[in-house]
C-alpha positions in Angstrom: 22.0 -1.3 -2.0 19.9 1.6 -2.5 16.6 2.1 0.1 13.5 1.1 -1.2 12.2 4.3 -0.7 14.5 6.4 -2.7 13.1 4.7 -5.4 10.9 7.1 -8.0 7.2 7.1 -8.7 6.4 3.5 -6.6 2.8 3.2 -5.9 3.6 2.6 -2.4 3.9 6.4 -2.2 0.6 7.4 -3.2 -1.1 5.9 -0.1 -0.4 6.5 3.9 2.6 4.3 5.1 0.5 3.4 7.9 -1.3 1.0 5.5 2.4 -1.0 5.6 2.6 -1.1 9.3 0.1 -3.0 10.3 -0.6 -3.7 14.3 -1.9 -6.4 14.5 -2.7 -9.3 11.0 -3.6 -12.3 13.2 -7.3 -11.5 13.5 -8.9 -11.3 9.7 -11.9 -9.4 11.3 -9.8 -6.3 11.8 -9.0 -3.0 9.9 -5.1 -4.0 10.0 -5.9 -7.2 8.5 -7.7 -5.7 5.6 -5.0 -3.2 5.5 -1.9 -5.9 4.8 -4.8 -7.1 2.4 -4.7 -3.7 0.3 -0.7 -3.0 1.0 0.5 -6.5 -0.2 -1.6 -5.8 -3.3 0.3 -2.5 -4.0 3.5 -4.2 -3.9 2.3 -6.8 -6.3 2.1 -4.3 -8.7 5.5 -2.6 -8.4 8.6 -3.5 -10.5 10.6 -2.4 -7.4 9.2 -5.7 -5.1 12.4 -7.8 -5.3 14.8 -5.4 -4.0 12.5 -3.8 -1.6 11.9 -7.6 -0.3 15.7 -8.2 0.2 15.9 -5.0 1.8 13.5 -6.0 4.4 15.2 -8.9 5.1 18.6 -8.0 4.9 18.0 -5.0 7.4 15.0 -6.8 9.3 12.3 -4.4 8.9 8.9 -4.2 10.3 5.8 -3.9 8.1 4.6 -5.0 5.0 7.8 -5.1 2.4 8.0 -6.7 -1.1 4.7 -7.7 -0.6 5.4 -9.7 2.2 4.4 -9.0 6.4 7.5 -10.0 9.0 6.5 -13.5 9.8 6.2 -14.6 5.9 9.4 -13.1 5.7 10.7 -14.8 8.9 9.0 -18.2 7.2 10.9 -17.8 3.8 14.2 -17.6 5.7 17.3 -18.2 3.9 15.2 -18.5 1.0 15.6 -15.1 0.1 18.9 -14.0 -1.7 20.3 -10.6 -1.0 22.6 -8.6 -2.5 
């Protein structure tokens, strides 16, 4: 499985990573909040979403992955095959 960010010309790396490691996205009144917002967005756009999804939750990762945060991932559980 190749890492998600060895991939080439994703639009994930034309903005800060710190908009995919958000603190805190409980409170919706927050700048991390609207962050997630705005990352989740980027991933919707990427043809490279799926494996960087299973990556996430093959390896556990923090942050906002596939276009998912860690407790939607946590939520989808088994749901999600990986390779």
């Amino acid at each position: 499985m190749i890492p998600p960010w060895r991939f080439e010309d994703t639009p994930c790396q034309s903005v800060g990573s710190e908009m995919f490691f958000p603190q805190d996205t409980n409170d919706r009144f927050n700048g991390e909040y609207i962050n997630a917002i705005y990352a989740k967005r980027i991933c919707y756009s990427c043809e490279y979403r799926q494996p960087c999804l299973e990556w996430a939750v093959k390896y556990g990762e923090r942050g906002i992955w596939g276009g998912t945060t860690e407790s939607e991932r946590y939520r989808m559980g088994k749901h999600v095959r990986t390779a």
